[in-house]
N, C-alpha and C positions, 0 to 999 in steps of 0.2 A: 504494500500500500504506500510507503512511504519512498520517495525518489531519490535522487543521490542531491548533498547539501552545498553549496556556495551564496554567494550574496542571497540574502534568500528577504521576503515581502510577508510582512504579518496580517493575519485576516483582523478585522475588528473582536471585541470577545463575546462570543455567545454564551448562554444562557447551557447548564447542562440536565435543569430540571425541566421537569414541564408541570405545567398547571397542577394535573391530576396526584400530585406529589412523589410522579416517578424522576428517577434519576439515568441519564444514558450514560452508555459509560462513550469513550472519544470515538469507535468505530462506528458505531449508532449512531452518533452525531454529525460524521462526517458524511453516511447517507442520506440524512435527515435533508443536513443544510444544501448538499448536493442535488436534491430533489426540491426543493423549497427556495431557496435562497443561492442557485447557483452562478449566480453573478457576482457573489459575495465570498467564494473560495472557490482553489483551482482542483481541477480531478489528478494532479500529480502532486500532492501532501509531501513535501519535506519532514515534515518533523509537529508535535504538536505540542501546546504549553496548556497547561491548568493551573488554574489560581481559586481561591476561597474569597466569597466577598460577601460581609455579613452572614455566614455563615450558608451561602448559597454556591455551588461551584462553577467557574465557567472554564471555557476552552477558546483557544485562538491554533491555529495552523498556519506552519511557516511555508510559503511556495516559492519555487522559481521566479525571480521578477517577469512582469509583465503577464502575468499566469491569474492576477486577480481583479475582475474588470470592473466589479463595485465597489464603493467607497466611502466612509461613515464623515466624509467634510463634502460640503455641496460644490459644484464645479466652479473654478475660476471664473470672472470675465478677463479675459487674456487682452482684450484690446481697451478695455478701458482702466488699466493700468494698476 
């Protein structure tokens, strides 16, 4: 699942529970956000990180640059400076 590492691009962090008070563990989630949210991570995973926040866990996934085409800041205006 996971591809070989260099300069590598971090997804935003998801969320690793869900409502119903299940918890996925990172392969789960990587199909999940895959199927749902595939603009927002690449299908060749480097590597993944988990963190605890308030007592909730998430995950982010390292990819290849250029490999993750959404983005949690809104797009530049490039011409008006």
């Amino acid at each position: 699942m996971f591809a070989e590492q260099g300069a590598l691009e971090s997804t935003a962090w998801f969320p690793l529970f869900l409502e119903s008070g299940w918890t996925l563990d990172p392969v789960e989630a990587l199909k999940y956000f895959l199927q749902y949210r595939s603009d927002d991570v690449c299908h060749n995973v480097v590597e993944s990180e988990t963190r605890d926040v308030q007592g909730k866990s998430q995950i982010r996934f390292k990819c290849p640059p250029g490999t993750i085409r959404g983005s949690d800041y809104p797009p530049s205006d490039v011409k008006g400076g």
